[in-house]
PLY file of the C-alpha trace (Angstrom):
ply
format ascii 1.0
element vertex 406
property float x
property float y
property float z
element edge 405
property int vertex1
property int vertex2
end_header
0.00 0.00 0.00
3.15 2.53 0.82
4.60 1.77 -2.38
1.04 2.37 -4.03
0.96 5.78 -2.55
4.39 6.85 -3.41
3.90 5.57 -6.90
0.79 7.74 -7.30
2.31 11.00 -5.67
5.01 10.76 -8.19
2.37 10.47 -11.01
0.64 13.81 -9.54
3.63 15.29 -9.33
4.88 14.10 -13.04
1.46 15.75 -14.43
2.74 18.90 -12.88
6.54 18.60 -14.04
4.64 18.23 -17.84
2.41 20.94 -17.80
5.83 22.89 -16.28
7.73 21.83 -19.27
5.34 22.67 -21.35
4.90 26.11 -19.59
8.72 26.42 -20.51
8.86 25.76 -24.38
5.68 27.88 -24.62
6.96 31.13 -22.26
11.12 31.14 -23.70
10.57 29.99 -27.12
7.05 30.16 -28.83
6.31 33.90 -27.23
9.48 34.73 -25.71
12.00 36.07 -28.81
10.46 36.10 -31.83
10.56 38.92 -33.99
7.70 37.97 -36.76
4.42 38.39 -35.26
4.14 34.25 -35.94
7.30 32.51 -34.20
9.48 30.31 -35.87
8.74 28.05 -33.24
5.19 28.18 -33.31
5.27 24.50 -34.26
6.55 23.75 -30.43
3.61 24.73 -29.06
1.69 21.55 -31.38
4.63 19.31 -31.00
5.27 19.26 -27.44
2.13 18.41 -25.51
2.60 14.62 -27.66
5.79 14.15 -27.18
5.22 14.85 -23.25
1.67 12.55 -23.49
3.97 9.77 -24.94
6.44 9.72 -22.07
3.70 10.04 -19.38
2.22 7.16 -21.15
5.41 4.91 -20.35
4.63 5.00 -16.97
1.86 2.77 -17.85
4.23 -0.34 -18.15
5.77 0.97 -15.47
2.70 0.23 -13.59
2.13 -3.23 -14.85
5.76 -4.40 -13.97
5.06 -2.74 -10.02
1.71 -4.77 -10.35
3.44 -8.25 -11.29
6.38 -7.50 -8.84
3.78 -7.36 -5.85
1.54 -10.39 -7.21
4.27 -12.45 -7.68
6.65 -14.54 -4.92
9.64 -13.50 -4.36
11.17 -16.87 -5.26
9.33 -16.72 -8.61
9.60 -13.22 -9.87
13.53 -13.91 -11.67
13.03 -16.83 -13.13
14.14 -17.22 -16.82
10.26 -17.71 -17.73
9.37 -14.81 -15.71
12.03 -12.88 -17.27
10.88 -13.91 -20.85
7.19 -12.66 -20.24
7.81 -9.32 -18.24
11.12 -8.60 -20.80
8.80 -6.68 -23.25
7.15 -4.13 -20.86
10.50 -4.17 -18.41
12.22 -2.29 -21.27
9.42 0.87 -21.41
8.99 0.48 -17.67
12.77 1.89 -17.05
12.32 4.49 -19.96
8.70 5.40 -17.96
10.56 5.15 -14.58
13.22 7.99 -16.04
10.89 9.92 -17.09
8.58 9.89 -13.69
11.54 10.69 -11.84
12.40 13.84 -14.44
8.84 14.89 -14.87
8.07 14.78 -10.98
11.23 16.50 -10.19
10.34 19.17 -12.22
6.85 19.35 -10.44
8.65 19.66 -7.17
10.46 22.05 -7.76
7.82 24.45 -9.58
5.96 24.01 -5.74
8.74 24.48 -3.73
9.81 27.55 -5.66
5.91 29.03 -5.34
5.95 28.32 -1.98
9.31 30.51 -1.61
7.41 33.35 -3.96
4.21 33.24 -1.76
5.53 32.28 1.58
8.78 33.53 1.93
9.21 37.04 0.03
12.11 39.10 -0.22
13.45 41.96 1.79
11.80 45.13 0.26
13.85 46.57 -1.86
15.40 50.14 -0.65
14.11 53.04 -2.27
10.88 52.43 -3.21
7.40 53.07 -0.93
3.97 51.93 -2.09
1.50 53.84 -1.55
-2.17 52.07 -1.35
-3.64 51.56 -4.68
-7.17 52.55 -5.67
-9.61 50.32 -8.22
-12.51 51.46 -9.99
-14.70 48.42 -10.91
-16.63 49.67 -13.94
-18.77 46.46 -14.30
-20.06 44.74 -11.47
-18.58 41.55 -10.07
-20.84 38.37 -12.24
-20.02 36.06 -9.53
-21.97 36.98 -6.19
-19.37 35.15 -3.87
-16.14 36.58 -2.81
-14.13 33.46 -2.45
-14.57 32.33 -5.48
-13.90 35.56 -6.66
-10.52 35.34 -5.66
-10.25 32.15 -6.69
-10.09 33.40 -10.11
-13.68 33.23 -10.94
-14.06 37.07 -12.36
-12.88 39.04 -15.07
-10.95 42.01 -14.03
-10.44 42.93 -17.38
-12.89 46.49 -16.46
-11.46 46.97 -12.89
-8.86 49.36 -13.16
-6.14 49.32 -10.37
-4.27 52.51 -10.50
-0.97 51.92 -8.50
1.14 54.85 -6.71
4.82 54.23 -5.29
7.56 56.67 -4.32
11.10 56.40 -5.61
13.31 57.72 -3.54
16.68 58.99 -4.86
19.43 60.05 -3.20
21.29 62.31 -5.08
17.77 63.38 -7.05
18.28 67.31 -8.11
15.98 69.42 -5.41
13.87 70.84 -8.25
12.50 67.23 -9.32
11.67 66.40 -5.58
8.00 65.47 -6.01
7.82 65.34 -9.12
4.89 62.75 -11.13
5.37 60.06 -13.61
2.07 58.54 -14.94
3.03 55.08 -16.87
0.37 54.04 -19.28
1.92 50.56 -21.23
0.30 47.72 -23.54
-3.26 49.81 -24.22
-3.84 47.71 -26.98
-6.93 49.75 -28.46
-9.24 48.17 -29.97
-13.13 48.57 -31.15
-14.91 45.64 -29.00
-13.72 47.14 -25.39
-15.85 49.65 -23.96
-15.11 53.33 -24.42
-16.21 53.91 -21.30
-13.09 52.39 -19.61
-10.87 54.41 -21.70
-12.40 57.10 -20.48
-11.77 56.18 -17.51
-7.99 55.52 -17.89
-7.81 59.08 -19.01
-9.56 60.43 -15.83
-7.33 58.57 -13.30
-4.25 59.84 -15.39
-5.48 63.28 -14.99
-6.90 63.16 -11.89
-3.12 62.07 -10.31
-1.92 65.60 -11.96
1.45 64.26 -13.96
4.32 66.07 -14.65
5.04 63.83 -17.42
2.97 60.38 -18.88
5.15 57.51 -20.54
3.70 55.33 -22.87
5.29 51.80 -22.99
4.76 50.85 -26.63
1.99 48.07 -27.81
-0.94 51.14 -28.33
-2.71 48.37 -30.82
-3.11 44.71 -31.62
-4.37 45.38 -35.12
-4.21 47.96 -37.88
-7.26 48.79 -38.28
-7.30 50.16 -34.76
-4.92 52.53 -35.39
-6.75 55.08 -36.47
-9.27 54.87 -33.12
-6.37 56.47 -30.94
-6.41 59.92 -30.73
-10.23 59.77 -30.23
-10.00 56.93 -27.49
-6.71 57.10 -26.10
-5.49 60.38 -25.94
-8.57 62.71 -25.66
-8.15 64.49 -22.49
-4.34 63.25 -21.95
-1.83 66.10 -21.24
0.64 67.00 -19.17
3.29 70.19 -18.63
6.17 68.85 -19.67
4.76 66.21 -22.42
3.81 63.05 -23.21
6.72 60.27 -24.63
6.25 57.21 -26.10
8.41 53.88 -27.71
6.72 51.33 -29.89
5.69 47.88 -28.95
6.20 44.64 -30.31
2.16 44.89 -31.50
3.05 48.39 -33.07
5.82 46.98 -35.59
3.35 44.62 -36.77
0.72 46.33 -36.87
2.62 49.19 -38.60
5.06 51.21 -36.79
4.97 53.89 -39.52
1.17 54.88 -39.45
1.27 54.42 -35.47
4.06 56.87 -34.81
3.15 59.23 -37.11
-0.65 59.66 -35.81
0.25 59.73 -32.68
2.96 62.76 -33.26
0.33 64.92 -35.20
-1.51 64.36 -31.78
1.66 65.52 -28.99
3.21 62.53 -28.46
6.77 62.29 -28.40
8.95 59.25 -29.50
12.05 58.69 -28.34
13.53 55.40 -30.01
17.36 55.17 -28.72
16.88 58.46 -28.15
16.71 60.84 -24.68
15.02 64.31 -23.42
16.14 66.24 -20.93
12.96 67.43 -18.85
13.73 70.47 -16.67
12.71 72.14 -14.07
14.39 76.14 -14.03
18.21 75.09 -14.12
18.14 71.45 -13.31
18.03 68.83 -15.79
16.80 64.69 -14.82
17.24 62.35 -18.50
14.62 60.55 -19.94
15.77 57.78 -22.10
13.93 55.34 -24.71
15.50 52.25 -25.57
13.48 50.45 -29.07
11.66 47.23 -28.34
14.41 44.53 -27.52
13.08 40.89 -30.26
10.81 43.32 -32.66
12.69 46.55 -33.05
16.56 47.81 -32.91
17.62 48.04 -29.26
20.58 50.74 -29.46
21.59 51.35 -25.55
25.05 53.05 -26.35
23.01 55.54 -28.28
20.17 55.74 -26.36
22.12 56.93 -23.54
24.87 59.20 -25.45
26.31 62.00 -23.31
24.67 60.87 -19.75
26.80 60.69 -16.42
26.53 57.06 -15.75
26.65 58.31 -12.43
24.01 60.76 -12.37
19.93 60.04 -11.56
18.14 58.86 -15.26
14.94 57.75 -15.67
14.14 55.48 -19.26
11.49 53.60 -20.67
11.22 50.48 -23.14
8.55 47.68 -24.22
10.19 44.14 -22.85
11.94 43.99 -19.71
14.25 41.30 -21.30
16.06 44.59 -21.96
17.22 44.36 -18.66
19.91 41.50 -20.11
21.50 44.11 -22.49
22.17 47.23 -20.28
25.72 47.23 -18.85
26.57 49.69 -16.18
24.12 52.10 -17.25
22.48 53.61 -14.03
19.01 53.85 -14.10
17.00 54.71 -11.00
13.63 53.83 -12.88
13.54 51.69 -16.04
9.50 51.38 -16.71
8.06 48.34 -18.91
5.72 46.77 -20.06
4.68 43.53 -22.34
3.68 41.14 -19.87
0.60 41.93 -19.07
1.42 40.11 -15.73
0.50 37.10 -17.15
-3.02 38.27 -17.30
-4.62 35.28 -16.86
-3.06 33.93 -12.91
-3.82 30.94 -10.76
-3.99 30.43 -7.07
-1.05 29.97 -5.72
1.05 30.03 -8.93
0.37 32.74 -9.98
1.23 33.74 -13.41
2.21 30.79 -15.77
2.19 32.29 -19.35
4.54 35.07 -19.46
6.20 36.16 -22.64
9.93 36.52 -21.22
13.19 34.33 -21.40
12.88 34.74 -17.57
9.52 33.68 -17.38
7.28 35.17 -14.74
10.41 35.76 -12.81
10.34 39.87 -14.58
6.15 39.34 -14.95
4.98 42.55 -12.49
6.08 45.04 -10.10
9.46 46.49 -8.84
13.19 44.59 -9.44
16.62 45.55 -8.77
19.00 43.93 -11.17
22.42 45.89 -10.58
22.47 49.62 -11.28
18.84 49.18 -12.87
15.56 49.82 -10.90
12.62 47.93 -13.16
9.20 48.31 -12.84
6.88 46.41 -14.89
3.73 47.49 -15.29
0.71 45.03 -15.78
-0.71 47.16 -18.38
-4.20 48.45 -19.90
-5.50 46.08 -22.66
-5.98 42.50 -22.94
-5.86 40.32 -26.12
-8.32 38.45 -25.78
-10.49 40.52 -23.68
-10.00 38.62 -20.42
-7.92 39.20 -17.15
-7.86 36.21 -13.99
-6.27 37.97 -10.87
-4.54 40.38 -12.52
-5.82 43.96 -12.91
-5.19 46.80 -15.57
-2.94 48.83 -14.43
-2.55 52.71 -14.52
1.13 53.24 -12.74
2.12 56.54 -10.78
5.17 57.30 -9.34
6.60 60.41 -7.64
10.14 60.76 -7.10
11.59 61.72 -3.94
14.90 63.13 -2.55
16.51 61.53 0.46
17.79 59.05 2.28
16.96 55.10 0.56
17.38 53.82 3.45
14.96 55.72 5.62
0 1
1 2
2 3
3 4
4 5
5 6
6 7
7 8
8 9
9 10
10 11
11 12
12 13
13 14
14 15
15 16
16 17
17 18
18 19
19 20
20 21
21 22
22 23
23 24
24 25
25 26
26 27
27 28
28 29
29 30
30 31
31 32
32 33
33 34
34 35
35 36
36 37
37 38
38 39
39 40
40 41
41 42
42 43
43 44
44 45
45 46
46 47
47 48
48 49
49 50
50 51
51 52
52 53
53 54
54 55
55 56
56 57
57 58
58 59
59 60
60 61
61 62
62 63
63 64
64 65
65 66
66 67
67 68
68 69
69 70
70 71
71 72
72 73
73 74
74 75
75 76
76 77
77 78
78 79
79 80
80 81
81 82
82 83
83 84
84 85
85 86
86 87
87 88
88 89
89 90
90 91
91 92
92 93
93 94
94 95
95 96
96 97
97 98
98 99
99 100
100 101
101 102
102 103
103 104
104 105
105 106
106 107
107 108
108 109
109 110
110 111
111 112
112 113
113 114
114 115
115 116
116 117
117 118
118 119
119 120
120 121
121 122
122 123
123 124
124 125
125 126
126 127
127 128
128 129
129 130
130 131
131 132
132 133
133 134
134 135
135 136
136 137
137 138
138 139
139 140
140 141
141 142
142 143
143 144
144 145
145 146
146 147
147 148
148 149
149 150
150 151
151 152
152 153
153 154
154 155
155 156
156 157
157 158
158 159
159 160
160 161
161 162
162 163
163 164
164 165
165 166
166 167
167 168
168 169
169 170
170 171
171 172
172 173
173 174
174 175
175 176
176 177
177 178
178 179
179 180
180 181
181 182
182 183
183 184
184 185
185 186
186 187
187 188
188 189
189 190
190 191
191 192
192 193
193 194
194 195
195 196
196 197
197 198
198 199
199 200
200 201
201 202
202 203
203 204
204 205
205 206
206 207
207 208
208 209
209 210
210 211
211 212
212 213
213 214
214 215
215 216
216 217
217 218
218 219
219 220
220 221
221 222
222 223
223 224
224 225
225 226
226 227
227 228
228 229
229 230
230 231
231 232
232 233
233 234
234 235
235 236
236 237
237 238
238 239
239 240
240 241
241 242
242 243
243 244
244 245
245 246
246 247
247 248
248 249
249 250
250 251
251 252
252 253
253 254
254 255
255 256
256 257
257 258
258 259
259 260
260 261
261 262
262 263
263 264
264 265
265 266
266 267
267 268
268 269
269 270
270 271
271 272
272 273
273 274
274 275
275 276
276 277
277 278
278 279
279 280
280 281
281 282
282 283
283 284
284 285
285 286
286 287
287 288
288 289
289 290
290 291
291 292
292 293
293 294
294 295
295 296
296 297
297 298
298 299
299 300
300 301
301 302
302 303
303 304
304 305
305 306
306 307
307 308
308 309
309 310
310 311
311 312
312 313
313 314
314 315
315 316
316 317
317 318
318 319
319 320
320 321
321 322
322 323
323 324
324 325
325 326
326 327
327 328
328 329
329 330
330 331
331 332
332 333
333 334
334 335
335 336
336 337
337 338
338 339
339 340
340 341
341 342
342 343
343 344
344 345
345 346
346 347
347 348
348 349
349 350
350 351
351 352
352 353
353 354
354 355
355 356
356 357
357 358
358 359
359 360
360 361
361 362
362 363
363 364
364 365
365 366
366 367
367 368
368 369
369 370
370 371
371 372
372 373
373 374
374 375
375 376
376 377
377 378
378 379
379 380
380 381
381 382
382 383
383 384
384 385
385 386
386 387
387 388
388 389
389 390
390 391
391 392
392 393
393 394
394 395
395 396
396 397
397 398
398 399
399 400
400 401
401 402
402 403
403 404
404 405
């Protein structure tokens, strides 16, 4: 019975270590890199659930040969006829028994790292203070019961969570201390989602009183959306010292061309490998763009041309994978996108599909990776139109001088 138990927990956990694996291929290779808006390695995503079915089905013999072993004597079970019968299915049982012991070690791991995420967080990271977030639910909740509701049974795609934190910076100049970044990232405008929470995007924007508003690329999914944003998205937006933008991975294919230029003739500033200096009186704080890492032309060198590497810089950029090409480069907020933050998450772990070579390891919120402050935002839009656990997002920050470690 004790073997029978242990046998069966190992299945369970070999299910898990398979839909892991699968997780894998589809998050660092099918939507992770590509630059075409269909991967070259679309065809992983069809070829891997068989391949994984096929080794899961070994563990069938495996089975058989554990049943026989227990049915049968001890004195009996190596006999050369015994041999002879069981020789057949003793062959697949050891490729099934590899595989079990792969497969489940794979699904022990993926629990014992979500029970480090959810159980035992990080420090906080210095420098950064959240403020309490506000969300306006523009449709009311479909499913009457709360626990279920945070079980994952709601769409959040029209509940709008808009985020504040402080960044505090050290060295910050005194003329920038308070001053208001409003983050809007992966809008992805489109026809079939109500204008109403648009609208509503806009008002919580405005209604924070920005300085500035960053736009972190992927404005549409399709082309013939493009045309919809100036009356959708930016009717209402504005801010003293502008509004600046890089393109998304959705932009370039849905044409980078026709979405930069509309959205010029309407105030918005792009700044592909490119910075700004915004200024307040004498003192200067950079704003930097960096081009969408798989889908455009990531140029850091240029993008940061003439900046003290030592000096306060704030940038912006699509994919936080750009986070693996920016050497030494100090930047005390780089803001992202692309994510979505999985958009779709699960009870306990969390977000599963996630777009990245690091998986859901970069999928929300604030990281420190050297020199580099990252934020990444969980966005506006969803493609499809559906959102489990996991909020729009409108992201504010204001920047603070002083001590981090206060």
């Amino acid at each position: 019975m004790l073997l029978r138990l242990v046998f069966f927990a190992f299945i369970l956990l070999a299910l898990l270590g398979d839909a892991r694996i699968f997780l894998f291929v589809l998050n660092r290779f099918v939507f992770g890199s590509h630059r075409d808006e269909q991967s070259e390695w679309k065809w992983l995503m069809f070829a891997t659930p068989p391949v994984l079915i096929v080794l899961t089905a070994l563990i069938w013999p495996l089975n058989q040969w554990i049943d026989w072993l227990l049915s049968t004597r001890v004195v009996e079970r190596f006999t050369p006829q015994r041999v002879e019968e069981i020789a057949w299915s003793l062959a697949l049982a050891k490729v099934g028994a590899v595989w079990l012991i792969i497969a489940a070690a794979v699904g022990s791991y993926w629990i014992l790292d979500r029970v480090r995420v959810n159980y035992l967080p990080p420090a906080p990271l210095v420098g950064i203070r959240d403020q309490p977030s506000d969300v306006i639910a523009l449709r009311r909740a479909h499913v009457p019961f709360a626990w279920l509701r945070r079980l994952g049974a709601h769409n959040d795609v029209y509940d709008i969570e808009v985020t504040r934190h402080e960044i505090i910076i050290d060295d910050l100049p005194a003329a920038f201390d308070g001053y208001r970044i409003a983050f809007l990232t992966d809008t992805h405008v489109a026809s079939f989602m109500r204008r109403r929470f648009y609208r509503e995007v806009v008002k919580q924007v405005q209604r924070f009183a920005p300085d500035v508003i960053l736009f972190g690329g992927d404005f549409v999914s399709f082309t013939r959306h493009i045309q919809l944003l100036p009356e959708i998205l930016l009717d209402g937006l504005h801010a003293p010292d502008g509004l600046f933008a890089i393109l998304g991975n959705h932009d370039y294919w849905a044409g980078a061309g026709e979405i930069t230029g509309i959205l010029r003739a309407h105030g918005i500033r792009f700044i592909t490998n490119d910075a700004v200096m915004l200024a307040r009186g004498s003192a200067r704080l950079p704003l930097a763009g960096i081009d969408e890492i798989y889908r455009g032309t990531p140029d850091v060198a240029r993008a940061f041309a003439g900046l003290d590497p030592a000096r306060p810089c704030i940038a912006i950029s699509h994919h936080p994978d750009i986070v693996d090409i920016i050497r030494g480069q100090r930047i005390d907020l780089l803001l992202c996108g692309h994510t979505h933050g999985g958009q779709i998450r699960f009870p306990f772990f969390g977000s599963v599909v996630v777009p990245s070579r690091h998986e859901a390891e970069y999928a929300a919120g604030f990281h420190r990776i050297g020199a580099v402050l990252l934020y990444v935002s969980r966005g506006i839009g969803a493609i499809p139109p559906l959102r489990i656990l996991c909020r729009p997002e409108v992201a504010t920050f204001v920047l603070k001088r002083g001590s981090r470690t206060e």
